[in-house]
C-alpha positions in Angstrom: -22.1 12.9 -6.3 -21.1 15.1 -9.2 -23.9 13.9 -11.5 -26.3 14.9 -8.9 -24.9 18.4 -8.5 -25.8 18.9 -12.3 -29.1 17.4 -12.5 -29.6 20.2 -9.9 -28.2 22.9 -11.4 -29.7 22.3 -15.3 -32.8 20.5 -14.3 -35.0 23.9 -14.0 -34.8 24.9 -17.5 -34.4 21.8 -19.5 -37.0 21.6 -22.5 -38.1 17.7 -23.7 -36.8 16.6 -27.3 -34.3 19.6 -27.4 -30.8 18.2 -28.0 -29.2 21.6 -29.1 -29.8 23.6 -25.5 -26.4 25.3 -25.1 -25.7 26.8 -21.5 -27.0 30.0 -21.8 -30.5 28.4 -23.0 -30.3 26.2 -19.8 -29.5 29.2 -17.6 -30.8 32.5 -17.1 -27.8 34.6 -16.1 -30.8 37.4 -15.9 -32.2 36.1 -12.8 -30.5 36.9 -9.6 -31.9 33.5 -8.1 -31.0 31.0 -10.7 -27.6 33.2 -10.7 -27.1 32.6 -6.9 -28.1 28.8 -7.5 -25.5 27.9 -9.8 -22.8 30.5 -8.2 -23.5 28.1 -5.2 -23.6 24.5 -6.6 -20.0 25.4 -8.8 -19.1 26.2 -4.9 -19.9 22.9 -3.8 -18.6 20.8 -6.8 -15.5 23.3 -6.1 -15.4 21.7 -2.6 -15.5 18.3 -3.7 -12.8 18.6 -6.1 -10.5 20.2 -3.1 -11.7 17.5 -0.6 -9.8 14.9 -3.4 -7.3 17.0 -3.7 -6.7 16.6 0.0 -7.8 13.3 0.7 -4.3 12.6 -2.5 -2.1 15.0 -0.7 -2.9 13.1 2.8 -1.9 9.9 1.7 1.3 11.7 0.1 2.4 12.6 3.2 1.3 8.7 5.3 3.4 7.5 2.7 6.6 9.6 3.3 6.8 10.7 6.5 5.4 8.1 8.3 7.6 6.0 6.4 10.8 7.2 8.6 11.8 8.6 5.2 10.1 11.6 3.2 10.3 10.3 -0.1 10.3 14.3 -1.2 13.3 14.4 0.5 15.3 11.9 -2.0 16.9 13.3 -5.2 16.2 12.3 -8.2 19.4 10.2 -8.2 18.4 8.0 -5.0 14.7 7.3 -6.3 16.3 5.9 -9.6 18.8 3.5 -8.1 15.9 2.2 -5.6 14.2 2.0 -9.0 16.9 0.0 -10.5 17.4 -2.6 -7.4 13.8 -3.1 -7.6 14.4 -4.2 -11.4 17.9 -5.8 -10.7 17.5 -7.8 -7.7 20.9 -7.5 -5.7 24.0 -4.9 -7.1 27.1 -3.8 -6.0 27.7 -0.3 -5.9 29.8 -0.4 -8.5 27.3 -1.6 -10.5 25.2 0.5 -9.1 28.0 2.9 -10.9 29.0 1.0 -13.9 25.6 0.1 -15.6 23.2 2.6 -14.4 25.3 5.3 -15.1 23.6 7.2 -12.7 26.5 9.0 -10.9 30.1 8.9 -10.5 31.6 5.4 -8.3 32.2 7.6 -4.8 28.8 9.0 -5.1 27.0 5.7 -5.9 28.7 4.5 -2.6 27.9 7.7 -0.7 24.1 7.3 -1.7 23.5 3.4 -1.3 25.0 4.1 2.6 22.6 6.7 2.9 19.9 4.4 1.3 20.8 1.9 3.6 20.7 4.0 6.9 17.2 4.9 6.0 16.2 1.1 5.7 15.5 0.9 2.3 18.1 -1.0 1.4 20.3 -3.8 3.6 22.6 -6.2 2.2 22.2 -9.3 0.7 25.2 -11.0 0.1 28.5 -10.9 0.9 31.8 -12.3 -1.3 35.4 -12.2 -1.0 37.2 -9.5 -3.2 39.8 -10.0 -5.4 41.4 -7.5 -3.0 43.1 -9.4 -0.2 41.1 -8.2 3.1 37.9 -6.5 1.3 34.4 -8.0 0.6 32.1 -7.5 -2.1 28.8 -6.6 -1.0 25.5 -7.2 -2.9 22.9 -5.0 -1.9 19.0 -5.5 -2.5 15.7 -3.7 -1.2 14.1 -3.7 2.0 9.9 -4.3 2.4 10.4 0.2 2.6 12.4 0.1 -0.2 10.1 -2.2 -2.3 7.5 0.5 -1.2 10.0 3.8 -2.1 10.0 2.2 -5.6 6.3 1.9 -6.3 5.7 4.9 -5.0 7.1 5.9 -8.6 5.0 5.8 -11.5 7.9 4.4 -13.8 8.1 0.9 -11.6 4.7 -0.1 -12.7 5.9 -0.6 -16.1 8.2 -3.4 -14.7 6.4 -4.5 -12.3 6.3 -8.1 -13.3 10.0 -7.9 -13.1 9.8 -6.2 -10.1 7.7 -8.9 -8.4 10.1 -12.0 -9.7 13.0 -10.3 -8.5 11.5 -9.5 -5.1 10.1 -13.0 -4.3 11.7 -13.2 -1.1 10.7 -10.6 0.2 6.7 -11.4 -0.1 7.1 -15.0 -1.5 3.1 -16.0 -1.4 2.8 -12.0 -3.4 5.6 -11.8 -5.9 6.5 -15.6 -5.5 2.8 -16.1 -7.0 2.3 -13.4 -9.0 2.0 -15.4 -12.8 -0.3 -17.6 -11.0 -2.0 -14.7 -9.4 -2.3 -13.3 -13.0 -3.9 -16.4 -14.8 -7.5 -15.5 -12.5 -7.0 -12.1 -11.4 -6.5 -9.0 -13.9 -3.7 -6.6 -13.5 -5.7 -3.4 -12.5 -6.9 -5.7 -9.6 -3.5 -6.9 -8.8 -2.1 -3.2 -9.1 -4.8 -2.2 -6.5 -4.0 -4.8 -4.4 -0.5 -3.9 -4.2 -1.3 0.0 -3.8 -3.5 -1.2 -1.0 -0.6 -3.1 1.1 2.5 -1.6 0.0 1.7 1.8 -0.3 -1.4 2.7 1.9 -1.3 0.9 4.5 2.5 0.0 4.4 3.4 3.0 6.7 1.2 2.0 9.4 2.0 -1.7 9.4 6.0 -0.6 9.6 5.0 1.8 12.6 3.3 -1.4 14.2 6.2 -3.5 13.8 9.0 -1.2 15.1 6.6 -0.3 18.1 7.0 -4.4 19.3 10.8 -4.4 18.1 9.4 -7.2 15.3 11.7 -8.1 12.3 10.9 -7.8 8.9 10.0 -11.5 8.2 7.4 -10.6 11.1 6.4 -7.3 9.1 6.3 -9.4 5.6 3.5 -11.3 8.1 2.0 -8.2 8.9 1.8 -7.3 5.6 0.4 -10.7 4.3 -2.6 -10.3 6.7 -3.4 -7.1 5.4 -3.3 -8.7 1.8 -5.7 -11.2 3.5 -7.9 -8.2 4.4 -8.1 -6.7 1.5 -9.0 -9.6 -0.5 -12.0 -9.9 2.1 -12.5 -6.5 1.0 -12.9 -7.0 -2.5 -16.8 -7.1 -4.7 -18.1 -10.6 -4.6 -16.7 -11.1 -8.7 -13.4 -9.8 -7.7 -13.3 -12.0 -4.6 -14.3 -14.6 -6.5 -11.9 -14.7 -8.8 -9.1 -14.3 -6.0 -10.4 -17.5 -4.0 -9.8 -19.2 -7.2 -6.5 -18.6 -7.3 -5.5 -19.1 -3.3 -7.8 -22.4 -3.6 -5.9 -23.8 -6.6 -2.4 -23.2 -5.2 -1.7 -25.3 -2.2 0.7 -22.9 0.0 -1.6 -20.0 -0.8 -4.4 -22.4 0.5 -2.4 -23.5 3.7 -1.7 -19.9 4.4 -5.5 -18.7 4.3 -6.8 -21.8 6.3 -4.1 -20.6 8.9 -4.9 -17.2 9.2 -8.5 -18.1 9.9 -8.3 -18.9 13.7 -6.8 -15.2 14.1 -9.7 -13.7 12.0 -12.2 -15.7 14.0 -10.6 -14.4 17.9 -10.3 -10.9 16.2 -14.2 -11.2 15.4 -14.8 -12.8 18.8 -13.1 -9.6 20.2 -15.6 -7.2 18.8 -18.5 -9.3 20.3 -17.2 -9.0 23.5 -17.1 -5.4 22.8 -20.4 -4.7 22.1 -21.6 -7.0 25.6 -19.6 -4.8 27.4 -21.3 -2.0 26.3 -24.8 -3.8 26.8 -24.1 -4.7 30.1 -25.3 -2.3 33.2 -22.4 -3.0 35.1 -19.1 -5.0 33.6 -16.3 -6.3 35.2 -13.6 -4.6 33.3 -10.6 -6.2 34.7 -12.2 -9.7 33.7 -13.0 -7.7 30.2 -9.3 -6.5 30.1 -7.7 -10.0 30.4 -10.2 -11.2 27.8 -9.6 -8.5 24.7 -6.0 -8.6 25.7 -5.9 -12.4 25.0 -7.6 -12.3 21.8 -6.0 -8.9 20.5 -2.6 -9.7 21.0 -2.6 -12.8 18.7 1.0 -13.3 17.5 0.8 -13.6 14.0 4.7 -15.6 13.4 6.7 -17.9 15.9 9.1 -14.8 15.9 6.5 -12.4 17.0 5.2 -14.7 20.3 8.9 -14.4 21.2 9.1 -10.7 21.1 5.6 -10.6 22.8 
């Protein structure tokens, strides 16, 4: 769109085989039209640039408040220790203390509760203490909290840690990631992952508390819009991420099974359109039909909850 804007603006006065034009040779500031004409297009490049700048801030804000936590709202100190699980794996608090260094041992405690509250972090494993009568909990990150952490620009400089320490959480994602990486490049695999996790994350969550579903049933959720946008992908890019399901025989098993849901959600918009072709439909008939092949559970655990 941009390039277009200047062919517009510098096409008038351009002179053939003349590489040294500077701006004032391409303009005439003398001439109240041409004046208007460029006061206007740096207008509408101006407009562009803001509609960005919104389009950036409007994802900002999917991605925190939507989230049930505003990410603006953590300190510094809370971002860096969802930072350091998402490296780490599990931690006690007091490691949480101890090696980070991040704040003293009654504030570490203080902040993974409140972490914890917020659902980005739940724990993991439990141990008896050398203490008689107290426990020694590991805590790890949540799907949110996986998304909390890539929401800063440091975790993608570990993100290959990152994704082998959060295999369970998205096993056929991180549990495949180095054979992900042996087709697909890592700008595509970053994309990917900004895609699910950060973009659409918010929304998928919101779905999921709606029906009361778990997060192995959001981790579902999530894995279908992986699907999605791997069916969004240019043909070379797709390619090369069909290789890599079609080579690996869970990721092949998963993407055969997710076909039949793909293939009712399709049938759904056909019957969509007939209704609006036909003069008069029977839309309780119609009702029964889309409500059928829309509410497709997508895990055992969600056709309970349904």
């Amino acid at each position: 769109m941009l390039p277009g804007f200047f062919f517009v603006v510098f096409k008038p006065r351009f002179r053939q085989n003349d590489t040294s034009a500077c701006f004032s040779d391409i303009y005439d500031f003398s001439n109240y039209r041409q004046f208007l004409h460029l006061l206007y297009s740096c207008l509408t490049i101006g407009r562009y640039i803001l509609s960005k700048v919104e389009y950036i801030l409007e994802i900002e804000y999917i991605g925190s408040e939507y989230m049930g936590i505003g990410y603006a709202e953590l300190t510094e100190t809370e971002k860096k220790i969802v930072r350091a699980l998402a490296k780490k794996g599990t931690m006690t608090y007091y490691e949480v203390y101890k090696k980070e260094k991040l704040c003293s041992s009654s504030t570490a405690w203080e902040l993974i509760k409140k972490l914890e509250k917020n659902g980005c972090v739940e724990v993991k494993k439990v141990e008896a203490f050398r203490i008689r009568g107290r426990k020694k909990k590991h805590y790890g990150l949540t799907l949110r909290g996986v998304s909390v952490a890539l929401r800063q620009r440091e975790s993608w400089e570990h993100i290959d840690g990152i994704a082998k320490q959060q295999e369970a959480l998205l096993p056929l994602i991180f549990g495949k990631w180095r054979h992900f990486k042996e087709y697909v490049d890592d700008k595509e695999l970053t994309d990917s992952l900004t895609d699910v996790l950060l973009l659409f994350f918010p929304m998928l969550e919101l779905r999921a508390e709606e029906f009361g579903w778990k997060e192995s049933a959001l981790a579902t959720l999530v894995m279908q819009e992986f699907c999605s946008y791997i069916l969004k992908t240019r043909p070379e890019e797709r390619i090369r991420w069909l290789k890599a399901i079609h080579t690996d025989a869970e990721l092949r098993r998963w993407m055969i099974g997710i076909e039949k849901q793909y293939k009712m959600l399709f049938h759904a918009y056909d019957l969509s359109f007939d209704l609006i072709r036909q003069k008069e439909p029977n839309w309780d008939k119609a009702f029964e039909e889309l409500r059928s092949l829309i509410r497709v559970p997508v895990s055992e655990e969600m056709e309970e909850k349904s």
